[in-house]
C-alpha positions in Angstrom: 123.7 100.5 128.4 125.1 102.2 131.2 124.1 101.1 134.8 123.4 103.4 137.3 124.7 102.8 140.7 123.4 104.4 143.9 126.1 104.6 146.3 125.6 105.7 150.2 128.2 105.7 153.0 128.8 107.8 155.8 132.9 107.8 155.2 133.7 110.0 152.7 137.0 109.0 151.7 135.6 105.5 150.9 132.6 106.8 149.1 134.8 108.8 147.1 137.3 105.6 146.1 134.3 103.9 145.4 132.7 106.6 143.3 135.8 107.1 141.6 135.7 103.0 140.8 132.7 102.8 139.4 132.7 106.3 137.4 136.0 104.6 135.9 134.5 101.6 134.7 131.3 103.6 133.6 128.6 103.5 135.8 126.4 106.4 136.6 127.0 107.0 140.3 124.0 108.9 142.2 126.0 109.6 145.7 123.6 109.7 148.8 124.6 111.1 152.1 122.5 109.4 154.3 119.8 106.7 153.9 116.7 109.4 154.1 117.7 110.8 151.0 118.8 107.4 149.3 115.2 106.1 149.8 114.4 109.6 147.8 116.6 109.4 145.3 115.1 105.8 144.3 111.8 107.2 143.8 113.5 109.6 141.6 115.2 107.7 139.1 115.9 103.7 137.7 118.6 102.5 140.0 120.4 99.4 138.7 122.4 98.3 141.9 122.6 100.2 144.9 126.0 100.2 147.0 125.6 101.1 151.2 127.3 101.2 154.2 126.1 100.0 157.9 127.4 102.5 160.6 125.5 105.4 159.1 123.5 108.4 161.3 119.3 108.2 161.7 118.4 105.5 158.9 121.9 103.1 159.3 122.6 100.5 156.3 120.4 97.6 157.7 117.4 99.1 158.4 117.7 100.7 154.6 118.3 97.5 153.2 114.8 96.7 155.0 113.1 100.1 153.8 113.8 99.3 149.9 112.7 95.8 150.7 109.3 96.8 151.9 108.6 98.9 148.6 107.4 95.7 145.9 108.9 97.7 143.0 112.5 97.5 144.7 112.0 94.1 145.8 114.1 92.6 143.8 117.4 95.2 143.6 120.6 94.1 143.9 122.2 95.6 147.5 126.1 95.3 148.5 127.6 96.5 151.6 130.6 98.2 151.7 132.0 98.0 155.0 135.4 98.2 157.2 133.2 95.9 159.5 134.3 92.2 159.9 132.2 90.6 162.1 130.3 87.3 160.7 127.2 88.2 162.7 127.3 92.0 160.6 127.3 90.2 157.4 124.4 87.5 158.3 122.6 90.4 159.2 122.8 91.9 156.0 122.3 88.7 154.3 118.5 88.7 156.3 118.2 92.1 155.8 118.7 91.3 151.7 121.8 92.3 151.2 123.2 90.4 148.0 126.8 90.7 149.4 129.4 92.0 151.1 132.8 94.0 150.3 135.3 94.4 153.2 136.9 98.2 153.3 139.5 98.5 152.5 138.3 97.3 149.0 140.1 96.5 145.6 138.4 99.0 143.0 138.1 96.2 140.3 136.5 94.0 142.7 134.1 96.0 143.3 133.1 96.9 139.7 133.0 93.0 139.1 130.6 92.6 141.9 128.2 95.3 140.5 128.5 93.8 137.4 128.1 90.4 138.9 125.3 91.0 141.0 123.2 93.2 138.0 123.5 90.1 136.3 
């Protein structure tokens, strides 16, 4: 079975090593370019995991997380943040949001796969 990843971030180069990471190691990436048409694209198609950024224009990375929290059908889907962002209060703040984890940028492209994996159970 192949998982399908939906992967939004405002910084194109990383979306585009992260893309390339997961395509690699077989995932189905659905790329995003904003959180406004992330939300659309869930309603779209089965999303396995869903990989996000924070610092994002309009609809930014926590109050997405909190969108696809508030639908009951997505309760339960696994979120990561990918971010160059360090600071402990960022990542608490995803935790609360729902976030199931956190990848600093720059990021290793295996550990990344292993987290989706991880995290999709």
């Amino acid at each position: 079975m192949t998982l399908t990843v939906l992967l939004l971030h405002d910084d194109s180069a990383l979306c585009a090593q992260a893309y390339a990471a997961l395509t690699e190691a077989g995932f189905e990436v659905i790329p995003a370019v904003d959180g406004t048409q992330a939300l659309e694209r869930l309603g779209q198609r089965e999303i396995d995991a869903i990989v996000t950024g924070v610092n994002m224009a309009g609809l930014d990375g926590f109050a997405f997380i909190e969108a696809v929290r508030q639908q009951p059908a997505l309760y339960g889907m696994p979120i990561l943040v990918l971010s160059a962002e360090a600071m402990p209060d960022l990542k608490t703040r995803a935790r609360n949001a729902g976030a199931a984890g956190w990848l600093p940028h720059p990021f290793d492209p295996q550990r990344l796969v292993e987290t989706v994996l991880a995290v999709t159970g």
